[in-house]
C-alpha positions as CSV (number, residue, x, y, z in Angstrom):
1,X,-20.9,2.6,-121.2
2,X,-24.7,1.9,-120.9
3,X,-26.9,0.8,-123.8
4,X,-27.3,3.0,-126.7
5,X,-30.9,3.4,-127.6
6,X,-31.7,6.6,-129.0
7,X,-29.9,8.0,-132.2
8,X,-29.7,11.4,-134.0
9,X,-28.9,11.2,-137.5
10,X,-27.1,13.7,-140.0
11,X,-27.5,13.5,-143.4
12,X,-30.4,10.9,-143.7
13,X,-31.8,11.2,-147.0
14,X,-28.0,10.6,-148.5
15,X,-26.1,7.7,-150.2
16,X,-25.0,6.9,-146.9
17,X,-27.5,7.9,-145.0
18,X,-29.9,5.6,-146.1
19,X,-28.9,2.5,-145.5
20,X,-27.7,3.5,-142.6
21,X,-31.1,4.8,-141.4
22,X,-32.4,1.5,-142.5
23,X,-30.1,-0.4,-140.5
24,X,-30.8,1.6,-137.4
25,X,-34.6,1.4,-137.3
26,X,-34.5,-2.5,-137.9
27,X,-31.8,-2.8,-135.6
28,X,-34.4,-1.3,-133.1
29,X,-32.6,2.0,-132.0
30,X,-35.2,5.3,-131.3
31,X,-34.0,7.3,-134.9
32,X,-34.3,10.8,-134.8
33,X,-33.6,12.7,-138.6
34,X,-32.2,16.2,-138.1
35,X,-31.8,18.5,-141.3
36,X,-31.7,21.7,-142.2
37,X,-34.8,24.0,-142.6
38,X,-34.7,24.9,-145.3
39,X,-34.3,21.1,-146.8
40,X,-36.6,19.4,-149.9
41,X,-35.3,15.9,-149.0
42,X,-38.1,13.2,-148.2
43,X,-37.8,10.8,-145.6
44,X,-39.1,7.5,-144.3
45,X,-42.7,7.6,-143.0
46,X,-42.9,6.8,-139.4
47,X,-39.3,8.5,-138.0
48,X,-39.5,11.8,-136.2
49,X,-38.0,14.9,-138.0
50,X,-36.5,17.6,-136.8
51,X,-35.7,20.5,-138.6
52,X,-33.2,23.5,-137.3
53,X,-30.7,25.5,-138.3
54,X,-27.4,24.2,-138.2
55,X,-26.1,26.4,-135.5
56,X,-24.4,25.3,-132.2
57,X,-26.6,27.0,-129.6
58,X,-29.7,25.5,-132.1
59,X,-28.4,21.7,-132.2
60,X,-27.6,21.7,-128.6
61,X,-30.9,21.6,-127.8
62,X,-32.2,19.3,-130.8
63,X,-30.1,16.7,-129.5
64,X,-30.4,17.0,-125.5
65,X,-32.1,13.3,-124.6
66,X,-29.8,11.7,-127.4
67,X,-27.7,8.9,-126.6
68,X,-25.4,8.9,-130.0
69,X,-24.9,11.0,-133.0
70,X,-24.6,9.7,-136.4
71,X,-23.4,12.2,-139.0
72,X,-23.5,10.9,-142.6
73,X,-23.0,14.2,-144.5
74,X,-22.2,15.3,-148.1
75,X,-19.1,17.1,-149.1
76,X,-21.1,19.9,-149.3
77,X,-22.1,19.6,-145.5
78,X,-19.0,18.6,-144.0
79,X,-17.7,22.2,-142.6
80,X,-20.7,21.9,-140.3
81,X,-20.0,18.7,-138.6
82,X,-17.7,20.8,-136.3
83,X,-20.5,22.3,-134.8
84,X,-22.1,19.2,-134.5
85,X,-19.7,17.7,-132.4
86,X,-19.5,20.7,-130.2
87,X,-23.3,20.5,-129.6
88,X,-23.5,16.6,-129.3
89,X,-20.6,17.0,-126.4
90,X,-22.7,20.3,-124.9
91,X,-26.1,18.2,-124.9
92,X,-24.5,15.0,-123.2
93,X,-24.7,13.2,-126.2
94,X,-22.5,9.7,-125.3
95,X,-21.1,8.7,-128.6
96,X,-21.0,10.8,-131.9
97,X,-19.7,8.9,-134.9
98,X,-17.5,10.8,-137.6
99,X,-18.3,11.5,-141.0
100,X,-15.8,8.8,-142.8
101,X,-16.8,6.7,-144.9
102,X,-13.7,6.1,-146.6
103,X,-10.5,5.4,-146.3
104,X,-9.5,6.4,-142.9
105,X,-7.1,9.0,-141.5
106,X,-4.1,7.2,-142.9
107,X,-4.6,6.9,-146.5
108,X,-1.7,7.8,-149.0
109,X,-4.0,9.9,-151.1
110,X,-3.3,11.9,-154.1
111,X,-1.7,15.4,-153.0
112,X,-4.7,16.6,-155.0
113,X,-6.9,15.7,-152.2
114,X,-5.2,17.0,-149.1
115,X,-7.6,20.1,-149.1
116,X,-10.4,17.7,-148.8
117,X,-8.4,15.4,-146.1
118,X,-7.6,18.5,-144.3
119,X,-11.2,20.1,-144.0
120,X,-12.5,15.9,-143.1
121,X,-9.3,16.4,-140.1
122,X,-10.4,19.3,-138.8
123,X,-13.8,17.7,-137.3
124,X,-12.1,14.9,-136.6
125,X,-9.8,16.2,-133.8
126,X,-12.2,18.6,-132.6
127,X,-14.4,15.3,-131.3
128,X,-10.9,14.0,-130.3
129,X,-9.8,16.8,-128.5
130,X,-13.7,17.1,-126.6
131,X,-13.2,13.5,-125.6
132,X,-9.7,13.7,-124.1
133,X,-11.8,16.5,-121.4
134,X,-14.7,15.2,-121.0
135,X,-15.1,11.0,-120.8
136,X,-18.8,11.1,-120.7
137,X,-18.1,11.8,-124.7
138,X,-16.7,9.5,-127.3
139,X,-16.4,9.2,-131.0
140,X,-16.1,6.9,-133.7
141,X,-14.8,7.0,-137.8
142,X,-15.9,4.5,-139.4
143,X,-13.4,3.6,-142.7
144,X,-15.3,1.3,-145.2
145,X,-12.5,1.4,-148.1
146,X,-15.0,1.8,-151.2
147,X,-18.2,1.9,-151.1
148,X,-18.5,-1.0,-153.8
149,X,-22.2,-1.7,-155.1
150,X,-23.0,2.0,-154.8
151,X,-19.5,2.8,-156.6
152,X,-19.8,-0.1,-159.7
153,X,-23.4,0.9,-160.2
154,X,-23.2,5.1,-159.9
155,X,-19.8,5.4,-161.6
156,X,-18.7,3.4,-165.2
157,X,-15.2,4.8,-165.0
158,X,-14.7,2.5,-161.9
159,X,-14.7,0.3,-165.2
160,X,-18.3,-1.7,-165.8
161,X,-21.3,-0.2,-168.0
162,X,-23.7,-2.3,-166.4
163,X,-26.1,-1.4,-168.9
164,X,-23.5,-1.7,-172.0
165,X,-22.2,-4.8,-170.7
166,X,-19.1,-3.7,-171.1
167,X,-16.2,-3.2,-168.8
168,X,-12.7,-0.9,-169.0
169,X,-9.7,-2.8,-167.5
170,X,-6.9,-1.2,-166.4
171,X,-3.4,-2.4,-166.7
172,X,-3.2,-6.2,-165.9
173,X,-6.8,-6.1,-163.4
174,X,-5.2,-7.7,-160.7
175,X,-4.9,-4.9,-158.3
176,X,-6.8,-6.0,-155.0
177,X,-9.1,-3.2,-152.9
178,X,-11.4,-3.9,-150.2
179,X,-14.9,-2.2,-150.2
180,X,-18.1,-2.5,-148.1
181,X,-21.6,-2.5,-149.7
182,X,-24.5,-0.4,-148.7
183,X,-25.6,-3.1,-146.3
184,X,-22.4,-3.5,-145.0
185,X,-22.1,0.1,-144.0
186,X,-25.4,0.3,-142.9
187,X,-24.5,-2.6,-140.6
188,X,-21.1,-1.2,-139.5
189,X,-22.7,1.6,-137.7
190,X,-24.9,-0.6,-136.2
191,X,-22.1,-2.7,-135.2
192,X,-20.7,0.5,-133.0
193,X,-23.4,1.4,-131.2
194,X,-24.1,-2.5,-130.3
195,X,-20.5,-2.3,-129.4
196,X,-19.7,1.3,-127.7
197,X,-16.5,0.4,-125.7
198,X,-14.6,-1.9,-127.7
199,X,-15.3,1.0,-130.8
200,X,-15.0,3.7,-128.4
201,X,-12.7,7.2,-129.4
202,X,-11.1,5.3,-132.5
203,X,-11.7,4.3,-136.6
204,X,-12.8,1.2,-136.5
205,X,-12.5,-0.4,-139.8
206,X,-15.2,-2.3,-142.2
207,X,-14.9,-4.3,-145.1
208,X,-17.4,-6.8,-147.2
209,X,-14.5,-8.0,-149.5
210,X,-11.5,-8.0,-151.0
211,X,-11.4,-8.5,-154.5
212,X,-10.3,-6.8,-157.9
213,X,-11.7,-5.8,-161.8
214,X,-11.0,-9.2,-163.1
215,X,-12.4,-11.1,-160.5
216,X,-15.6,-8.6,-160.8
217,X,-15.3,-9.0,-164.8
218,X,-15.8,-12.3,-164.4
219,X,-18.7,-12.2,-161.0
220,X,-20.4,-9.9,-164.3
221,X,-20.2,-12.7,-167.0
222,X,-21.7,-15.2,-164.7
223,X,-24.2,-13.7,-162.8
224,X,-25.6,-12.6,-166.2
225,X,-24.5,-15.5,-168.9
226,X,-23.4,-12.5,-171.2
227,X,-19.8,-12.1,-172.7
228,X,-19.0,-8.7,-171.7
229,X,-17.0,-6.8,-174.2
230,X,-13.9,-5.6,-172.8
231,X,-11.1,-2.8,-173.6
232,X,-8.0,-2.2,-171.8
233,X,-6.7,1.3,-170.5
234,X,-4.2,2.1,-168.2
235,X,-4.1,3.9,-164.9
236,X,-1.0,6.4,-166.1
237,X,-3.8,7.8,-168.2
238,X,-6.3,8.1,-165.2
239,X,-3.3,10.1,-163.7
240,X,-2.2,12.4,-166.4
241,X,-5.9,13.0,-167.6
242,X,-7.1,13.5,-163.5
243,X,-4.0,15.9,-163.2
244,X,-4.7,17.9,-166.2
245,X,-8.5,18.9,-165.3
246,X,-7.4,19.6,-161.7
247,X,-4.5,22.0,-163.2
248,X,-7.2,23.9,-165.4
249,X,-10.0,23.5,-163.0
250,X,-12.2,21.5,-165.2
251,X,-14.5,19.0,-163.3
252,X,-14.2,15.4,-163.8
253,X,-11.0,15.2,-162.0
254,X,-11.7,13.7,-158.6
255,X,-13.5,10.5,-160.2
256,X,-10.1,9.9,-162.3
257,X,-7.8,10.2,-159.9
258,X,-10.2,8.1,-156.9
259,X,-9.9,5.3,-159.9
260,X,-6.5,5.8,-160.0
261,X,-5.9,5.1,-156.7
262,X,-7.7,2.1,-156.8
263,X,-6.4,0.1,-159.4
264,X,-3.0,1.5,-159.5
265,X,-0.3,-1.5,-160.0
266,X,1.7,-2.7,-157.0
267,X,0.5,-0.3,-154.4
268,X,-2.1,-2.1,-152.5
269,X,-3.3,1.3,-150.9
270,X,-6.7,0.4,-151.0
271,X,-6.7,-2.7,-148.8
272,X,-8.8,-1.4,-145.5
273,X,-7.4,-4.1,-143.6
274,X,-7.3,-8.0,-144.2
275,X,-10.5,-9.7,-142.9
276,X,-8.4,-10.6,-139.4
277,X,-7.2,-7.4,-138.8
278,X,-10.4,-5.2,-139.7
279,X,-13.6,-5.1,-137.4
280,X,-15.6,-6.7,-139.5
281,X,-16.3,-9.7,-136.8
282,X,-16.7,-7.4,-134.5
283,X,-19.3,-4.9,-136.5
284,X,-20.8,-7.9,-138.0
285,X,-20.1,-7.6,-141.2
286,X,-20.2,-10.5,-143.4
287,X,-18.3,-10.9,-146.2
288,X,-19.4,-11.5,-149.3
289,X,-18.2,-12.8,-152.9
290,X,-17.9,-11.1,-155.9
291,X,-20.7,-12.9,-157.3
292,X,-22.7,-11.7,-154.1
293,X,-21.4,-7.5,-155.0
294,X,-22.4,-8.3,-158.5
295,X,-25.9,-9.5,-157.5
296,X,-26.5,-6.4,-155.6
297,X,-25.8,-4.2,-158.2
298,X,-27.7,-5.9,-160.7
299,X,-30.6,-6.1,-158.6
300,X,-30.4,-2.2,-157.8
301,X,-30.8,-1.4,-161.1
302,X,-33.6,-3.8,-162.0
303,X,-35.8,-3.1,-158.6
């Protein structure tokens, strides 16, 4: 596959899409920002715009000239990747990469989340199934595990009121996850399109470290010379509580069970990959230290 210069993104103004839009334009790729209409979001001075409906026929021709397709999506957005991917293929778009983001097409999730899984699957094998007839077209997922200084920072259930100084351990704090920071995904896409065969019609898989709440709990106490207060809770709770909102459809139950999962004891279903087996080498990812994660989300609060 020739060079990949100029890029399309989806979703630019999101939690995702940001860094990722970042990474691109210093990376030196021609960024194009698609969105809606009808949009409010603001964007980066100096990056062209386009704005269309979200409509096969209309995105064809948005993204004729493109070389790749970067969809970074909210939940709320994510029915219309299909069309997306049909229009990147129509237009002669070479590589369009999946919203991910997470953890992959093989995660043991919840049963809770299988309507989400299933409406993530469903663009998923449509770029799959476009590739396998026409090899001028490929796709990548990219699976970062959890997305960690974004995650610590935007959600104190994942156990650390930065602000408080305070953290929520649950059970012993020794169950390992792996998670990529902002930079780190912003990278990993990057990392693709430097690399378009060896990441060609496949999730490739990121990670910036592997690590757990008591080695973050202690990143926290050093990082800031302040003894944190701590409490101890258990993820059975997480469980029965997460269950018991999704039973009477109260909100709040996603964020408890996605905790769950992470820090449940013994299951280990949030390690991505070790750092052999992932692409991080390949992506150029570094890793980092806890202390290095900590940093970050210190410093995103303070800037």
């Amino acid at each position: 596959m020739s060079t990949i210069k100029k890029v399309a993104i989806f979703g630019a103004a999101g939690n995702f899409g940001t860094p990722i839009t970042a990474a691109l334009v210093k990376a030196g790729f021609e960024v194009t920002i698609i969105t809606r209409v009808e949009s409010t979001s603001t964007f980066p001075p100096g990056i062209p715009v386009v704005r269309t409906e979200y409509t096969t026929e209309k995105l064809t021709g948005v993204l004729a000239g493109q070389d790749a397709v970067v969809c970074a999506v909210g939940p709320a957005g994510i029915s219309t990747q299909a069309a997306m991917i049909d229009a990147a293929e129509a237009a002669g778009v070479r590589r369009f990469i999946v919203d991910d983001f997470g953890w992959g097409p093989d995660f043991r999730s919840e049963p809770e989340f299988q309507p989400i899984g299933a409406q993530r699957r469903v663009a998923w094998v449509r770029a799959e199934k476009l590739a396998e007839a026409n090899p001028r077209f490929t796709w990548t997922g990219v699976t970062i595990g959890n997305p960690i200084d974004w995650a610590i920072k935007r959600f104190p259930l994942m156990g650390f009121d930065v602000k408080q100084r305070c953290a929520v351990i649950y059970d012993d704090g020794t169950e390992e996850f792996t998670g990529t920071t902002l930079d780190g995904i912003g990278q990993a896409v990057v990392g693709v399109l430097k690399h378009p065969h060896e990441t060609e019609n496949r999730f490739v898989k990121a990670r910036s470290i592997q690590t757990c709440q008591n080695q973050l709990l202690n990143a926290f106490q050093r990082v800031t010379g302040q003894t944190w207060q701590v409490q101890r809770s258990s993820t059975k709770d997480l469980l029965e509580s997460g269950r018991r909102k999704h039973q009477a459809g109260i909100s709040g139950w996603v964020l408890e069970l996605v905790v769950y999962q992470l820090y449940t004891p013994g299951e280990g279903r949030c390690i991505v990959a070790s750092r052999e087996d992932s692409d991080a080498e390949l992506l150029e990812v570094a890793e980092e230290t806890p202390d290095d994660i900590i940093r970050k989300v210190l410093g995103s609060i303070t800037s």
